[in-house]
C-alpha positions as CSV (number, residue, x, y, z in Angstrom):
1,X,-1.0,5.3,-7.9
2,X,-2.8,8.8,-7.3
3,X,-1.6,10.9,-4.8
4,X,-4.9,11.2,-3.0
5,X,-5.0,7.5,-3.1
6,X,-1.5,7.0,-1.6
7,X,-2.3,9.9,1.1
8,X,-5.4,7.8,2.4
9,X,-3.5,4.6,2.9
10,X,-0.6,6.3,4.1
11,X,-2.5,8.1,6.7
12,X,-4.0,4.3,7.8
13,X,-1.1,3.4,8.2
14,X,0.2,6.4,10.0
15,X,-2.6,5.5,12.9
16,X,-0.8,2.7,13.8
17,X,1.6,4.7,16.4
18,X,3.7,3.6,20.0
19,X,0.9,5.2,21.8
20,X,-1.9,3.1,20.3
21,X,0.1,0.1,21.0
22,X,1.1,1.1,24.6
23,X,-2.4,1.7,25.8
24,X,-6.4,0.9,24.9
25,X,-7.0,1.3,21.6
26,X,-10.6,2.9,20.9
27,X,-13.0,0.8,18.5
28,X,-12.6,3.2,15.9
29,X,-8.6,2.5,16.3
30,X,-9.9,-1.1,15.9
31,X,-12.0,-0.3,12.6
32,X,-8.9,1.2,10.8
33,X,-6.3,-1.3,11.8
34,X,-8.8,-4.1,10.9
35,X,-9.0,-3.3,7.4
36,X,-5.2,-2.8,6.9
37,X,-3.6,-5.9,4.8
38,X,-1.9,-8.4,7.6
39,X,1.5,-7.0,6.2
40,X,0.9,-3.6,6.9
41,X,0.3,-4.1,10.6
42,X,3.2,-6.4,10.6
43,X,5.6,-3.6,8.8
44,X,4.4,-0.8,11.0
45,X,5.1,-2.7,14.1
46,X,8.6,-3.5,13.3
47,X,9.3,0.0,12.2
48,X,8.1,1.2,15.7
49,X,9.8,-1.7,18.0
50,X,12.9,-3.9,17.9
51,X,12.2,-7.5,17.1
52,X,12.5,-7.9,21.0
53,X,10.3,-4.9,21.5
54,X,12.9,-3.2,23.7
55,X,12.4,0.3,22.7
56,X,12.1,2.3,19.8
57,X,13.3,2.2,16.2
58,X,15.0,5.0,15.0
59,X,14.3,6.3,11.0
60,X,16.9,5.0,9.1
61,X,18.1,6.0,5.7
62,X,18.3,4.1,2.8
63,X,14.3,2.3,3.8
64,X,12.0,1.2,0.9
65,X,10.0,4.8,0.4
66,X,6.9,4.8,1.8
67,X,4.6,4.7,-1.8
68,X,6.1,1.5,-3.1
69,X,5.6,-0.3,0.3
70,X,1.7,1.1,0.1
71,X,1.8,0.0,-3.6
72,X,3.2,-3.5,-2.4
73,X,0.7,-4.2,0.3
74,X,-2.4,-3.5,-2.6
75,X,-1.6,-6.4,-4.2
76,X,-3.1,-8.1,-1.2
77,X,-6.9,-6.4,-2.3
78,X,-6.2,-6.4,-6.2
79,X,-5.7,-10.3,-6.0
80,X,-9.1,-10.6,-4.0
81,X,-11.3,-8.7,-7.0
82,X,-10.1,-12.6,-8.8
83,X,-10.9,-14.6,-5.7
84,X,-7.5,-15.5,-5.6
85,X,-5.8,-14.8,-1.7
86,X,-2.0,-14.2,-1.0
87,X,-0.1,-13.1,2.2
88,X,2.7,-10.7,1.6
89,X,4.9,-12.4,4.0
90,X,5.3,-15.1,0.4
91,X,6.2,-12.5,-1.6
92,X,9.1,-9.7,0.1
93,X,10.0,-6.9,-1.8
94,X,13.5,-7.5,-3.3
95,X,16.7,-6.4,-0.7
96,X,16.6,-3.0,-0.8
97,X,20.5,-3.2,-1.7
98,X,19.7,-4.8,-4.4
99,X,17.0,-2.1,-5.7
100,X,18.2,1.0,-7.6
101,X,15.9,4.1,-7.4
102,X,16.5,7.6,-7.7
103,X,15.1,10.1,-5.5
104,X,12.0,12.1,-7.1
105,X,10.8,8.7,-9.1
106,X,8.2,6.5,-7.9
107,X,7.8,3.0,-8.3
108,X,5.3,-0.3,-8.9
109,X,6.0,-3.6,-7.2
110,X,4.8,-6.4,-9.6
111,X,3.3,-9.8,-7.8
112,X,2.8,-12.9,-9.7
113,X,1.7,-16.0,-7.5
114,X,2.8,-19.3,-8.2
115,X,0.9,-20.8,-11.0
116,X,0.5,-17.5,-12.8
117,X,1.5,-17.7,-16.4
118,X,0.3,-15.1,-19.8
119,X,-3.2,-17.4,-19.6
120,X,-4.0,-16.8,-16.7
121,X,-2.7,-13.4,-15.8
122,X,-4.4,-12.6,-19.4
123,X,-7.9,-14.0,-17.9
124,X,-7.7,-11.7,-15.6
125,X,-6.9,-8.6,-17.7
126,X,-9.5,-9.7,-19.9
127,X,-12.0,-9.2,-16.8
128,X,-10.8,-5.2,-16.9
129,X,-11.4,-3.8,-20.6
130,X,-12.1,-5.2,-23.9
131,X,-9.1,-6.5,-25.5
132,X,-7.9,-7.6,-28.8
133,X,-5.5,-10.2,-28.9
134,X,-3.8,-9.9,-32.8
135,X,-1.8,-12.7,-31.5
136,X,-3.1,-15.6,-29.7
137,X,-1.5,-15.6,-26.2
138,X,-2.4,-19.7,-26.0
139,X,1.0,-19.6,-27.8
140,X,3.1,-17.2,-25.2
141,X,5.3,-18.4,-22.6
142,X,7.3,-16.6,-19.8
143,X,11.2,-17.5,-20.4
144,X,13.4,-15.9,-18.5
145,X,13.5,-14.4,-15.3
146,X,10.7,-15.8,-13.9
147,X,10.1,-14.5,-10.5
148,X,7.4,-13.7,-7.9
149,X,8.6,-9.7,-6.9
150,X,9.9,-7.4,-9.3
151,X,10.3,-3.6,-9.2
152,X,10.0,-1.4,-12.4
153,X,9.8,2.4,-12.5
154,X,6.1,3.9,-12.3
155,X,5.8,5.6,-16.0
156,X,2.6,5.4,-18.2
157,X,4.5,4.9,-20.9
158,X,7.8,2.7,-21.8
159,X,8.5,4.3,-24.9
160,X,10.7,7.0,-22.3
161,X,13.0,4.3,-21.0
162,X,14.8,2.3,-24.0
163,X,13.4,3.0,-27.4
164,X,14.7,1.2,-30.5
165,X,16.1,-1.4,-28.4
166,X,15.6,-4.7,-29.7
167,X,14.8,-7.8,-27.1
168,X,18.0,-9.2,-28.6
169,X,19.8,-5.9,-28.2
170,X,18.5,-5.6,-24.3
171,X,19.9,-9.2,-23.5
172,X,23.3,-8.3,-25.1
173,X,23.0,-5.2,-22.6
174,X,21.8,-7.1,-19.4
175,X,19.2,-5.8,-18.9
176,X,16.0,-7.0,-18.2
177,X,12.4,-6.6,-19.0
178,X,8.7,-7.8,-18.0
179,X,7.5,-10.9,-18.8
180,X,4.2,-10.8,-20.5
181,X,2.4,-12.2,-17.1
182,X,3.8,-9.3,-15.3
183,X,2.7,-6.8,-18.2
184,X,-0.6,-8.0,-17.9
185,X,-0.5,-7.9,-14.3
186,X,0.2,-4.3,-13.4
187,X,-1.2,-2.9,-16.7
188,X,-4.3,-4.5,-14.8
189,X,-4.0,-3.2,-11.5
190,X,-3.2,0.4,-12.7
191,X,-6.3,0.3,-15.1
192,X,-8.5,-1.0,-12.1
193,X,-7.0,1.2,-9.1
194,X,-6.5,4.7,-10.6
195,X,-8.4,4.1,-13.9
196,X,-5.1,5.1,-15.8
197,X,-4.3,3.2,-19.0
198,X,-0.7,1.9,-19.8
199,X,1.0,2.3,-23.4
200,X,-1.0,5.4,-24.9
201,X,1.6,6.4,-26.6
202,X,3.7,3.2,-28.0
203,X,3.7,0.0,-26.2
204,X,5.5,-2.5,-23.9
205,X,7.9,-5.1,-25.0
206,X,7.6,-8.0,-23.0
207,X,11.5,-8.9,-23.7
208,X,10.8,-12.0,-21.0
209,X,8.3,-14.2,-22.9
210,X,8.3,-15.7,-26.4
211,X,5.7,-16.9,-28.9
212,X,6.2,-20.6,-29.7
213,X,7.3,-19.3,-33.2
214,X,10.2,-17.6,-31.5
215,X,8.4,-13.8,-31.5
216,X,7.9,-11.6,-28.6
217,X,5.0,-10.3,-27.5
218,X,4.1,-6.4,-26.9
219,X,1.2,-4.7,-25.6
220,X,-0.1,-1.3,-25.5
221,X,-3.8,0.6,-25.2
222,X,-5.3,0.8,-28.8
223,X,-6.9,4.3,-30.2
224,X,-10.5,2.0,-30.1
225,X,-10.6,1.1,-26.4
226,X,-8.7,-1.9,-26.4
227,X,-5.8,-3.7,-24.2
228,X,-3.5,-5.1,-28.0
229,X,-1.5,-7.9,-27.6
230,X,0.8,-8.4,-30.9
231,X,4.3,-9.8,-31.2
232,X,7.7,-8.2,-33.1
233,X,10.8,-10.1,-34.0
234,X,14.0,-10.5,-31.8
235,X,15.5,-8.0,-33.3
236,X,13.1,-6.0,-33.9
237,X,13.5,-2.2,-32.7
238,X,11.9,0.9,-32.8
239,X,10.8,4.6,-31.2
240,X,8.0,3.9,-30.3
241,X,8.6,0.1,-28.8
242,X,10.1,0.0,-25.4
243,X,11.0,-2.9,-22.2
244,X,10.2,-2.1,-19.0
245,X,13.4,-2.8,-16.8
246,X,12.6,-4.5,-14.1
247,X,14.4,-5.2,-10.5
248,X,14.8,-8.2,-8.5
């Protein structure tokens, strides 16, 4: 997400304060809270008021930081671009104890609905850019983990976190990486929102699906304008090919 972006929303958010909720909100209050996601009003409430709404919450460290919980809630209009409508309340960021991030880094939220597999997650990247799809994604499926909120770090590109790691190498080290669905998902959203392509330089591993020949798919932007879905081996590794860990 740009900054300027994130500064907007955050500021929306921001007028949601103890004193508009004590007393007569003006319309123009009205206007701004009105085009907030459901979830955001819901978040910024709590954060103000106790459950029972006996006084006032105090700041508390260790809280999701403020740009993945903006990120989080855009799923909510991204979603609508396909005619396709969620409420946030189904999908909760994983427990924050559960969640490793280190101060300075930012991160993306990933949200795949029920019923979203590589097809149909592919349909809709296919909606973004051109694409060229070297191998057939009728013959991908998501293995392992399959799961509706996931947390990876916000990089352009993958080749930074685990290079020359093979999918067979990563599950040997526990770790964990996108499955195509969610690849195409946020490569998507981040192409669509802040016009940024993922995977200039190398490409993403999608160590969580499989080809029905056993393969596993990758994905990265190609020099001639084009989203490339291909496939490596198991244990195939090298510098420029790269998971994306994710969190849940």
């Amino acid at each position: 997400m740009n900054d300027m972006l994130a500064r907007q929303k955050a500021r929306a958010v921001g007028k949601i304060t103890t004193g508009l909720l004590l007393n007569d909100p003006s319309e123009k209050d009205l206007r701004v809270i009105n085009e907030l996601p459901d979830a955001t009003v819901k978040r910024r409430i709590k954060e103000i008021f106790f459950p029972g709404g006996n006084g006032l919450v105090k700041k508390v460290a260790g809280a999701y930081p403020e740009s993945l919980l903006v990120f989080h809630e855009g799923w909510v209009e991204f979603y609508k671009n396909f005619d396709i409508r969620i409420d946030l309340n189904d999908f909760p960021l994983p427990p924050l104890e559960r969640l490793t991030m280190e101060e300075g880094k930012n991160y993306w939220s990933i949200v795949a609905p029920d019923g979203m597999n590589p097809q149909s997650s592919f349909e809709i990247r296919k909606q973004i850019s051109n694409i060229c799809e070297y191998t057939s994604v009728s013959k991908i499926v998501d293995v392992y983990p399959k799961i509706k909120v996931s947390v990876i770090e916000a990089v352009q590109n993958a080749r930074k976190f685990l290079p020359n790691v093979s999918c067979l190498k990563s599950i040997e080290m526990g770790i964990w990486g996108t499955t195509f669905t969610e690849g195409c998902l946020i490569d998507g959203r981040i192409l669509k929102e802040i016009e940024m392509h993922l995977d200039v330089d190398g490409a993403t591993l999608h160590t969580g699906s499989r080809l029905s020949g056993g393969g596993v798919p990758y994905s990265f932007w190609s020099g001639d304008g084009r989203f490339y879905v291909s496939n490596y081996g198991l244990q195939s590794a090298y510098p420029f090919l790269s998971l994306r860990q994710k969190q849940f």
